[in-house]
C-alpha positions in Angstrom: 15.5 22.5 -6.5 16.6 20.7 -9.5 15.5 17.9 -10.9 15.9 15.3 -13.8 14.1 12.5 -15.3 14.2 9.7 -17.3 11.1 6.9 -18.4 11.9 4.0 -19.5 9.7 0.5 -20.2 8.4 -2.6 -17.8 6.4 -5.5 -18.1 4.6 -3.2 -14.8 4.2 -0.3 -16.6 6.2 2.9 -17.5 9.0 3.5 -15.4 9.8 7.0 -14.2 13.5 7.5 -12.6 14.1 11.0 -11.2 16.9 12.2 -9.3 18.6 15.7 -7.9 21.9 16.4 -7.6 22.3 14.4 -4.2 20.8 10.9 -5.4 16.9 9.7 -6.8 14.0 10.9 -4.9 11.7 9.6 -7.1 10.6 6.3 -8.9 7.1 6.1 -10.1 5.5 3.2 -11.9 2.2 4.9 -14.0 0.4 3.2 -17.2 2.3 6.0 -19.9 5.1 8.4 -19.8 2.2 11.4 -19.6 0.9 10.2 -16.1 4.7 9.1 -14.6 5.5 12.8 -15.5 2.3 14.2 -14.3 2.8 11.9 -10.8 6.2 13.6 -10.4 5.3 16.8 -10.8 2.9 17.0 -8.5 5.1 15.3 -5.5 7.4 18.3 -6.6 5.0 20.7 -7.8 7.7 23.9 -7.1 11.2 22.0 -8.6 12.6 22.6 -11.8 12.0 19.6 -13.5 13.9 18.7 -16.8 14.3 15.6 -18.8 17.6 14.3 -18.8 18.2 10.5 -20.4 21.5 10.4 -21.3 22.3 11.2 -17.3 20.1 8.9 -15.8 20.4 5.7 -18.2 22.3 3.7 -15.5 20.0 4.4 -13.0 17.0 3.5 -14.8 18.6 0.2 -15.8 19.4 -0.7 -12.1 15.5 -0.1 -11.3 14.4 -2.2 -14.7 16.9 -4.8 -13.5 15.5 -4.9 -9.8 12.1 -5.2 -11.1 13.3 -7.9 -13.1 14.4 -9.4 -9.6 18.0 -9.4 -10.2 20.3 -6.5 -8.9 18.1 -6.3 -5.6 21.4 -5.7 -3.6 22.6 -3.1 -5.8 20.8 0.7 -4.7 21.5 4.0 -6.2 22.2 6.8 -3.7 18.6 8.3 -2.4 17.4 11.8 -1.5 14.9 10.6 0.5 11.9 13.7 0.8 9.5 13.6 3.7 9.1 14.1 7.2 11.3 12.9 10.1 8.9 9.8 10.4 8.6 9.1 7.1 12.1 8.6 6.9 12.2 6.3 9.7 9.6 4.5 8.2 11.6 4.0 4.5 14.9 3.9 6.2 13.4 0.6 7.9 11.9 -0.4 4.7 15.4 -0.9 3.3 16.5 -2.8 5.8 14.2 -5.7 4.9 16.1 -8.5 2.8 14.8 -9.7 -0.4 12.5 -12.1 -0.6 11.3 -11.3 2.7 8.3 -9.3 3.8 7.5 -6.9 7.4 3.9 -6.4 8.4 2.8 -2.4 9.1 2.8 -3.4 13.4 6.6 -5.1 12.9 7.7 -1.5 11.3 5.6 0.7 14.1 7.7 -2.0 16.6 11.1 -1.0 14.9 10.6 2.4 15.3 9.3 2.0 19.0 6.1 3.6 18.0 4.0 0.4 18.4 0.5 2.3 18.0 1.2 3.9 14.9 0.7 1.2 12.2 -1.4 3.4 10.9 0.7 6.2 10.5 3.2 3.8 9.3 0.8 2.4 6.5 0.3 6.4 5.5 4.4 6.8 5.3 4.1 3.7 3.3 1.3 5.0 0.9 3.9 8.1 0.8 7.0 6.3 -0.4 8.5 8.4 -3.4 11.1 5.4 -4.1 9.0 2.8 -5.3 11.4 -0.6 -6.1 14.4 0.9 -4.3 12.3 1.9 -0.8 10.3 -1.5 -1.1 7.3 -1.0 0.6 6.0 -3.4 -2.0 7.7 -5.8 1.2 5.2 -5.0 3.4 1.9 -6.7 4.5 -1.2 -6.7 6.3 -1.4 -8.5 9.4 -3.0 -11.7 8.0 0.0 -11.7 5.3 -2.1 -9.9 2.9 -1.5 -7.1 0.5 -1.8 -3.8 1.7 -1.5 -0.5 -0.1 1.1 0.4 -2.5 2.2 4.2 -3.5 4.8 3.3 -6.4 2.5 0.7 -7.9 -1.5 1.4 -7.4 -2.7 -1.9 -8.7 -2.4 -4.7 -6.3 -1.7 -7.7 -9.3 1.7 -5.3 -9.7 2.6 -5.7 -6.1 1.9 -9.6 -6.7 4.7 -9.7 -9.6 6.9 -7.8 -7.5 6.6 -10.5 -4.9 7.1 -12.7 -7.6 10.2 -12.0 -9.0 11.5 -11.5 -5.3 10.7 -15.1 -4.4 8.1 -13.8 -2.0 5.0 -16.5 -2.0 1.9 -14.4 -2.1 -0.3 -14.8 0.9 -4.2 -13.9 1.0 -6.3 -13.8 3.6 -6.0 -16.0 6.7 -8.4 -18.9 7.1 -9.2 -17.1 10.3 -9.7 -13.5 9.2 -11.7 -14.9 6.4 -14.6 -16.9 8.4 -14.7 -13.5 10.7 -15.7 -11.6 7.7 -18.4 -14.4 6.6 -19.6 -14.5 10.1 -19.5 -10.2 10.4 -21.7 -10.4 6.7 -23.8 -13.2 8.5 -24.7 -11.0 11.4 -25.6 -7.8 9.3 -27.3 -9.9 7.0 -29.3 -11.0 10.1 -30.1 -7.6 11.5 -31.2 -6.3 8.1 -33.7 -8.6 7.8 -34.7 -7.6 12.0 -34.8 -4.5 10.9 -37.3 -5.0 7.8 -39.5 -7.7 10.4 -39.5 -4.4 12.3 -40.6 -1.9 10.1 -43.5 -4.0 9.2 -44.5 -4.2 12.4 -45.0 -1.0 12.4 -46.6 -0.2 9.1 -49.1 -2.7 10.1 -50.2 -1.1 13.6 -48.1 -3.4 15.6 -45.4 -0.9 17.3 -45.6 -3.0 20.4 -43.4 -5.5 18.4 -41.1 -2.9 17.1 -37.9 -3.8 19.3 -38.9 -7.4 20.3 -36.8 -9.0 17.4 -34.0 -6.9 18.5 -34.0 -7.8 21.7 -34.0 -11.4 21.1 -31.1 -11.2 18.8 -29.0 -8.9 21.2 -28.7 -11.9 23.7 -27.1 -13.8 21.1 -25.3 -11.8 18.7 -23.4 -8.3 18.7 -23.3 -6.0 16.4 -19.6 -5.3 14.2 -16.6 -4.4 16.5 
């Protein structure tokens, strides 16, 4: 397999555009040229892989221009690599609108695999199209960021949402105080756990599990 190249300039980053004869199978967002290169060589670590700029110039300017956030309803033919999941996955990927996101368990719903969020997050975290696939359009489900393959920093998913018109979302109120309250309770058991332990350097083992036994009526651990 053949394939050519071009890198070009972003306020993300260094843009890499690669493409075969059928359509792009690759856009990579890296800090330099050197490490967009090295990224796409090692997704196609047996191609023949030649740098071509002249070729691909339109191409890269579509992608600047979509990360820009104009041109988002403009796409270059794809040549989409990955398993027949994976492809479900991106293929519902483009079908999200601009400006709009999907959480991982909306996508594992599309595809009528609602279990497989995870699996769905991985085919995500796979995306070889970064901008074009955007998987930068999908979210935890609290509305947060999840992971990104095209763009490793989150702050560079955050502009992408940006320039999209996509308001960026933290953590719920909710899923917030349930991690304060999970810290609380190891917090809590930590210190048990210390109580207990000098209970025991001190000759007292009788009291070893008392403290956690009082605790276990009230409190459970992580679920």
């Amino acid at each position: 397999m053949e394939i050519k190249f071009t890198t070009g300039s972003s306020p993300l980053g260094t843009v890499l555009v690669a493409a075969t004869d059928k359509g792009v199978c690759a856009v990579h967002v890296r800090e330099s040229n050197e490490g967009a290169e090295e990224s796409l060589r090692k997704r196609f670590p047996r191609a023949k892989v030649e740098r071509d700029d002249a070729v691909l110039k339109p191409t890269l300017d579509l992608i600047l221009a979509r990360i820009g956030g104009s041109r988002l309803d403009d796409a270059p033919s794809l040549d989409l690599q990955g398993t027949d999941f994976q492809r479900e996955v991106w293929n519902q990927l483009l079908a999200i609108p601009p400006g709009s996101t999907r959480s991982y368990l909306e996508i594992a719903q599309a595809i009528k695999c609602p279990n497989a969020t995870r699996a769905v997050a991985q085919a995500c975290g796979a995306n070889p199209v970064a901008v074009v696939v955007p998987c930068h359009r999908v979210v935890m489900s609290d509305g947060s960021i999840g992971g990104y393959s095209g763009m490793p920093d989150w702050r560079i998913q955050r502009n992408a949402w940006c320039e999209e018109g996509v308001a960026y979302r933290g953590r719920s109120t909710e899923v917030r105080d349930g991690l304060a309250d999970k810290r609380h309770r190891v917090s809590k058991f930590a210190t048990l756990a210390n109580k207990s332990h000098r209970n025991i350097c001190s000759g007292n083992s009788g009291q070893f599990l008392a403290p956690f036994r009082r605790a276990s009526r009230k409190t459970r651990l992580i679920r």
